[in-house]
Every structure is written in structure tokens, then in C-alpha cells.
C-alpha positions in Angstrom: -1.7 29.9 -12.1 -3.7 26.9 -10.8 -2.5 23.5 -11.8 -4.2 20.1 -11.2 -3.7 16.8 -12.9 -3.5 13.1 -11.9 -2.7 9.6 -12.9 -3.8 6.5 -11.9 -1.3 3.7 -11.3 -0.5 -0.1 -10.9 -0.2 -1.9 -7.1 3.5 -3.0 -9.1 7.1 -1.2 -8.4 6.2 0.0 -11.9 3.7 2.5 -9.7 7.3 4.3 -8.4 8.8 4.8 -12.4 6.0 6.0 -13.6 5.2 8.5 -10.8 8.4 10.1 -11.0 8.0 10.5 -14.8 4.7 11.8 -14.9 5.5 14.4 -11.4 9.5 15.2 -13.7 6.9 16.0 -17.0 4.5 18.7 -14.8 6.9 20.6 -13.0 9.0 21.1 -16.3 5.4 21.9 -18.1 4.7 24.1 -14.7 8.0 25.9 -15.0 8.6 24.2 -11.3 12.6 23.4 -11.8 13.4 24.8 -8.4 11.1 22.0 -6.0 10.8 20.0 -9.2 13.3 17.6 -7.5 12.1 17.5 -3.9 8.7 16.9 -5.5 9.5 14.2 -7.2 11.3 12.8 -4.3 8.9 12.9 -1.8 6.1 11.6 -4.7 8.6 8.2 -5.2 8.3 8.0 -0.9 4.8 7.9 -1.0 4.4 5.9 -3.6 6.6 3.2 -2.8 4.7 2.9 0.5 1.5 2.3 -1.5 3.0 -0.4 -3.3 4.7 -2.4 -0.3 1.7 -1.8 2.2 -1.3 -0.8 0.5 -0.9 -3.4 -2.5 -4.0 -1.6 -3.9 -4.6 0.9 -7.6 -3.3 4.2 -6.1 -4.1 7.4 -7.5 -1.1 10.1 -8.0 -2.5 14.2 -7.8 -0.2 16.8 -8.6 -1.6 20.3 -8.0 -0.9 24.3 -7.9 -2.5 27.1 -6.3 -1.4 30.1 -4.8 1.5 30.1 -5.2 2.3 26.2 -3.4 3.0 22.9 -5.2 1.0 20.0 -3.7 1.2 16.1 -4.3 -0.9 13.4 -2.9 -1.1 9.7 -3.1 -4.7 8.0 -2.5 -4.8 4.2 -1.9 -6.7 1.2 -1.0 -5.5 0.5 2.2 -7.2 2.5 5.5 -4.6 1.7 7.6 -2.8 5.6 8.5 1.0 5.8 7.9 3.1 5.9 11.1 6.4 7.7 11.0 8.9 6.2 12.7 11.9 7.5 14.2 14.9 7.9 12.9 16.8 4.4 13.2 20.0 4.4 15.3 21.4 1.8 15.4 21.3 0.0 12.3 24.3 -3.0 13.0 22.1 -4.1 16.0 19.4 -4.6 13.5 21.0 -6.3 11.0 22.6 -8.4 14.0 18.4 -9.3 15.2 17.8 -10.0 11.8 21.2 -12.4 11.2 19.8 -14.3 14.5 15.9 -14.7 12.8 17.8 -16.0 9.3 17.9 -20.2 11.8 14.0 -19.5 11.6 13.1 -21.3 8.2 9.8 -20.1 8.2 11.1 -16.6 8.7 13.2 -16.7 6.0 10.0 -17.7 3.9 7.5 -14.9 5.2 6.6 -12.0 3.9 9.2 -9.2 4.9 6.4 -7.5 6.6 5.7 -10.1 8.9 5.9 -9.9 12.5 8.8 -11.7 13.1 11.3 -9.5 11.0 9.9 -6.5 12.7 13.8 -5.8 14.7 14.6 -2.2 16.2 12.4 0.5 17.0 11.3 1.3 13.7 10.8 -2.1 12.9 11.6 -3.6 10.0 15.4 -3.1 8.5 14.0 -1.7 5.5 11.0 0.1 6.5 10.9 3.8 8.2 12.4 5.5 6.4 9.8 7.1 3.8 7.8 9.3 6.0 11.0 10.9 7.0 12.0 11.7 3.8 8.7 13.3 3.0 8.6 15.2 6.4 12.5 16.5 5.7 11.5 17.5 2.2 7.9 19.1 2.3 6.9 22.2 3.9 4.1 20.1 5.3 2.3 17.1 5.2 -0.8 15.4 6.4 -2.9 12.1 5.9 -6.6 11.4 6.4 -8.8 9.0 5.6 -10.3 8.9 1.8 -13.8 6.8 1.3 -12.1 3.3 1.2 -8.8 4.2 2.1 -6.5 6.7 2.9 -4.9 10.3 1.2 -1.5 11.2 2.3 -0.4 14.5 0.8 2.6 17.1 1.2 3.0 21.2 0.2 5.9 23.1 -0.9 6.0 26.6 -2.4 7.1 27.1 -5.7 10.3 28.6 -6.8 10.6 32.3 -5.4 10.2 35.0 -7.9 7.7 32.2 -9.9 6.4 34.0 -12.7 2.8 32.3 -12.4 1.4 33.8 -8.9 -0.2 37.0 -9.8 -2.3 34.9 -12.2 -3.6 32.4 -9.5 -7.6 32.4 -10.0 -8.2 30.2 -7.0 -9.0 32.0 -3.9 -12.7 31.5 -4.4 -13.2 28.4 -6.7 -15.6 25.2 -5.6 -13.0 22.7 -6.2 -10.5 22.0 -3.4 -7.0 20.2 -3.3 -6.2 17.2 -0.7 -5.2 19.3 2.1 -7.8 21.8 1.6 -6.6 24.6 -0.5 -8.5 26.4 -3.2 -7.9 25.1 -6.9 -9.5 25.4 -10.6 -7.5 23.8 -13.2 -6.9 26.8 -15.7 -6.4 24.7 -19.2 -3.4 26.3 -21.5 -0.5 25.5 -23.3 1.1 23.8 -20.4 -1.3 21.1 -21.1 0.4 18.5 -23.2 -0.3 15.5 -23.2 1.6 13.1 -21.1 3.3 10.8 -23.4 4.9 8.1 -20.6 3.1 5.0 -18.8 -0.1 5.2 -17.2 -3.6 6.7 -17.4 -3.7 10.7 -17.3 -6.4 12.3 -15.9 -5.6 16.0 -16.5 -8.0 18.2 -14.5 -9.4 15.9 -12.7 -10.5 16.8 -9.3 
């Protein structure tokens, strides 16, 4: 069974909501319960990064083919992603960060600035996103996309999914972010999303 269907959505923290809605509604209409959940979660990761550093529209895909569930999130922003490693010592940067809050003008920047950058992977709330993805995902990979950047992620679907043998995709025109073979095959499966945002199902 070959999947594929995307939705457009809001530089906002709406973006994150309505991502996990519309990636919850496929994998139920895709019969995907068992990675339904580590779709989703990886999806709000990537999203959220979007929103806090991209600040651009970013474009959700949700995709199957041969047998392996794949998400992506296209924004605005060319700048690549950088996972950072894991934090260790987060008291020391809350302790760097106390010290910044005599800094008026730190207090009044934009938490991405330079200054609150504290630790090794910088800022006390940043980090953390790509790890999830990279814990959760089978893989993952980023590349650059006309004006900005893809970041996408694979997992298989469920074992024993009943949808595999039926997979059409091996030679279609049509590929997913990563590179994978895909033709949307239109069915039943296809309702209509009925939550926020702009559906685009089949789109490529």
C-alpha cells in the first residue's frame, strides 16, 4: 500500500497541534497503531524546530511505501539542523543562566540570542529535538530543499502489516523525501481530514 499526503502549516505553536492531529488521523486511516506514536512524536520534534528557528510556512509529508512509514518537515529557513549532544549537566546551566538574569538586556533578548547560549548544547531549552527524532526513527536525514531545508525520518510499519504485499511502488516516477519509491494509491483510507489546516492529500 503506498501512502502520501501532506499539510501545510502556520510559522505559530499552532504548527505543533495541528501536526500531531493530522500525523494521529493517517496512521489510524493507515492502520499504523503500532509506530503511530513514535510518528507522531518525532513529527511534534521537527515541527517545533520549524516554528522556534525557521519562523517560516512549513510543509508536513506523511508517506508509505514498501512497507516503511516516512515523515518530513520542509521549511523556510536553509540553515541545516545540528544535533547536539546529550546535555549533562543541566544545574550548571541553569546556574550560567541565573548569573546572565543581572544582564537587563539579556533578560529582554530573544532566547535564541547569543548570550543565553550556556553549556555545550547551548541554550537550556534547545537540543533536545534532534535526539528525540534520532532515538525514535530508524533513520533520518536533512538536505537542502529550493529555499530552505527538508528534514525527514523512516520507521517500518507494524510487523505482520496487512498492506505490504499490495505496495505498487518499486517502479513509480514519484519519489518520497529520502528517496524511496511512492504512488499515492487513492481508496477508502482517504477521508477527508476534518481538523486545522490545509490538506493536500496526494500531493507529491
Amino acid at each position: 500500500m503506498c501512502r502520501d499526503t501532506e499539510l501545510l502549516l502556520p510559522a505559530t505553536p499552532l504548527a505543533v497541534r495541528q501536526a500531531r492531529h493530522f500525523v494521529r488521523d493517517a496512521c489510524l486511516r493507515w492502520e499504523l497503531g503500532g509506530v503511530g506514536d513514535d510518528v507522531t512524536l518525532a513529527v511534534s520534534e521537527l515541527v517545533t524546530n520549524a516554528v522556534l528557528h525557521a519562523r517560516t510556512l512549513s510543509r508536513l509529508r506523511v508517506c508509505v511505501s514498501q512497507g516503511v512509514v516516512e515523515a518530513a518537515v520542509i521549511d523556510g529557513a536553509a540553515r541545516q539542523p545540528l544535533m547536539r549532544p546529550e546535555r549533562q549537566d543541566l544545574v550548571g546551566d541553569l546556574d550560567t543562566l541565573a548569573d546572565l538574569a543581572d544582564d537587563v538586556g539579556a533578560l529582554d533578548a530573544d532566547p535564541r540570542a547569543p548570550a543565553l547560549a550556556v553549556g555545550a548544547s547551548g541554550a537550556v531549552t534547545a537540543g533536545r529535538g534532534l535526539l528525540i527524532v534520532d532515538a525514535v526513527a530508524d533513520d533520518w536525514g536533512t538536505r537542502h530543499h529550493l529555499d530552505g531545508k527538508l528534514v525527514w525520518f523512516t520507521l517500518h510499519a507494524p510487523p505482520g502489516w496487512r498492506w505490504v504485499s499490495t505496495c505498487l511502488c518499486a517502479t513509480a516516477a514519484t519519489t518520497s523525501p529520502s528517496g524511496r519509491r511512492i504512488t499515492h494509491q487513492p481508496g477508502p483510507w482517504d477521508v477527508p481530514h476534518e481538523g486545522p489546516g490545509d490538506t493536500l492529500e496526494g500531493a507529491s
